[in-house]
N, C-alpha and C positions, 0 to 999 in steps of 0.2 A: 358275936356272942358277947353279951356284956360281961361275964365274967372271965375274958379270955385277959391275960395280959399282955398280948402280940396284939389284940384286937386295941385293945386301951392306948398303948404303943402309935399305933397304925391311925386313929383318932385324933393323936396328940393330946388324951387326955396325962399321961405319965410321960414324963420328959426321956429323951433318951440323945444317946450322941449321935442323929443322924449325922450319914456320909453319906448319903445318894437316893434319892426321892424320885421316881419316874410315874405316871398316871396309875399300873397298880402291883407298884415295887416301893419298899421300902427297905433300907440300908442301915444297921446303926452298930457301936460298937457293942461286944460283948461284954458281961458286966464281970465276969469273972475269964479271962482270956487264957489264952491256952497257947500262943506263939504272939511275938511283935504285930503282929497282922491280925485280929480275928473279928469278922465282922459279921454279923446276922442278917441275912436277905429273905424278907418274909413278902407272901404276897399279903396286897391290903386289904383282899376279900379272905374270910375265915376257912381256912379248910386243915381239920388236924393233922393229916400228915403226907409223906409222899404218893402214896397210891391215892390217896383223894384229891391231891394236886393232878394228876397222871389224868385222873377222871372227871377234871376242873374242864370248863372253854376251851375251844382252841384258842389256843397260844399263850395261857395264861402260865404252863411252866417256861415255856420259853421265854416271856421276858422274865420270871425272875432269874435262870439262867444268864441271860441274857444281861441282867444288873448284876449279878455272882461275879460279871466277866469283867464288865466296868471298873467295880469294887477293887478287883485285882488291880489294872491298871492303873486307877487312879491313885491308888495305896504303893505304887509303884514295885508288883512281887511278879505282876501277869510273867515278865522273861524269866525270870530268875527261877520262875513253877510257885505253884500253889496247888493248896484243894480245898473242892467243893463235898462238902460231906450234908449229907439227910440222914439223921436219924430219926427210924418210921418204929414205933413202937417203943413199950420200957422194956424190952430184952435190950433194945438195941439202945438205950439210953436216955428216949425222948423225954424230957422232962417236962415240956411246956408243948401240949396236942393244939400247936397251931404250928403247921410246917413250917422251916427255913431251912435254910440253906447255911453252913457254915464257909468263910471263905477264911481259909487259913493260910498264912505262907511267912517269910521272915526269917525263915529259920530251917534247916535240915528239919526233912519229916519223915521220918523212919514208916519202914513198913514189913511187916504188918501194922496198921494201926491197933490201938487197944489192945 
């Protein structure tokens, strides 16, 4: 979608702090973060949210899963725990209808969340 800004992102037309690039996963920091750790895992084909991910290729959630988990490790939280959060819809928060993945950790994560 040309007017997507994860799509733009995913382009390299708008700069961003990748952390992890796989054929069609993209990683980068959050621009307004929410714990020492928060990085955004979007797939690089356009789908708004998690139920269209869900109804995406096979395997297309699974690698970005799959980079979510990376992300962890590499960011060094995978033992310590982290989370992977989708928000699907603006109840639930979505602010940009291009799916990701939040991969949070760093820090005590209370729960219930929100």
């Amino acid at each position: 979608m040309s007017d997507c800004l994860f799509c733009k992102i995913a382009a390299k037309e708008i700069p961003a702090a990748i952390v992890l690039e796989t054929d069609r996963a993209l990683a980068f920091r959050d621009v307004n973060p929410q714990a020492p750790t928060h990085v955004l895992v979007i797939p690089k084909e356009h789908h708004a949210d998690a139920a269209a991910l869900a109804g995406a290729d096979d395997g297309l959630a699974d690698d970005v899963l799959k980079a979510a988990h990376a992300v962890a490790v590499q960011e060094g939280v995978a033992e310590a725990g982290y989370r992977v959060v989708f928000n699907t819809g603006p109840a639930a928060g979505q602010t940009v209808f291009h799916v990701h993945a939040h991969v949070v950790g760093g820090r005590d994560l209370g729960w219930p969340p929100g």
